[in-house]
C-alpha positions in Angstrom: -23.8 0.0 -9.3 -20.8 1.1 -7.5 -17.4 2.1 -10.0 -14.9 0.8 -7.5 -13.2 -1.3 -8.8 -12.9 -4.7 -7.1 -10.4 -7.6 -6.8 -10.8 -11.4 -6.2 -7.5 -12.9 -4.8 -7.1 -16.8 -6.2 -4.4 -19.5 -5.1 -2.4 -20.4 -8.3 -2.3 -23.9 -8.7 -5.7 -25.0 -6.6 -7.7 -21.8 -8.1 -9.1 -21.4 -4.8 -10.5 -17.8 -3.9 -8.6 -16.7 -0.9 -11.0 -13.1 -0.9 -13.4 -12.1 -3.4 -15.0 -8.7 -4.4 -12.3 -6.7 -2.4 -12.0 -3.4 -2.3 -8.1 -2.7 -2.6 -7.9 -1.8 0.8 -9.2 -5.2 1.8 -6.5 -6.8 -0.7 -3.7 -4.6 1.2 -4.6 -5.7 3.8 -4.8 -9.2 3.2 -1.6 -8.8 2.3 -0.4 -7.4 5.3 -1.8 -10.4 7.2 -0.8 -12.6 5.1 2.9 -12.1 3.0 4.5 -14.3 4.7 2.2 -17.5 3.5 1.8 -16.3 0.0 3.9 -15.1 -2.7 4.2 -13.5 -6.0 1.2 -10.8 -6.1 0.0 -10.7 -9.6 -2.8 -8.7 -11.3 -4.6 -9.8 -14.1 -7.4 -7.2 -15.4 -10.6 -8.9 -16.2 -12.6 -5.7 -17.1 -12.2 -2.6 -16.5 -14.1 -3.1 -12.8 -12.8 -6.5 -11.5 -9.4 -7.6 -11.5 -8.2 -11.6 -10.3 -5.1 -11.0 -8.2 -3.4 -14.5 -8.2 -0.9 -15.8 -5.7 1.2 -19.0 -4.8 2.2 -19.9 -1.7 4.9 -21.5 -2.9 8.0 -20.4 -2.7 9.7 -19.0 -5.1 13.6 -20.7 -6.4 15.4 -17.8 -6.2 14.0 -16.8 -2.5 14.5 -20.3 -1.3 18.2 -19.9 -2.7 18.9 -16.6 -0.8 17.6 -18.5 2.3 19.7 -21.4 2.0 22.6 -18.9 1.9 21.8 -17.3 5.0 21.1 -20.2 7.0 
């Protein structure tokens, strides 16, 4: 059994798993491919070797505000 610990990635609001058992290499680079669609990484421990890493891709008010500014 490996000790790496690994990391499920799961849309907020549909619950669907965008990448599961990840290595956190795999999630960075998930990331990397994908920050622009998703927003607001956060890491919820489940044990102490798997952690649910949940994201929206919805965005967030106070980003949304800052764009309307600029544009």
């Amino acid at each position: 059994m490996s000790s790496e610990k690994l990391y499920t990635i799961v849309l907020e609001h549909s619950l669907e798993v965008l990448l599961e058992a990840a290595t956190m290499e795999q999630v960075e680079a998930f990331w990397d491919a994908y920050d622009t669609r998703y927003f607001g990484l956060r890491l919820e421990e489940d044990n102490a070797q798997h952690a649910r890493v949940i994201v929206t891709d919805e965005i967030p008010e106070d980003e949304e505000e800052a764009e309307l500014c600029i544009g």
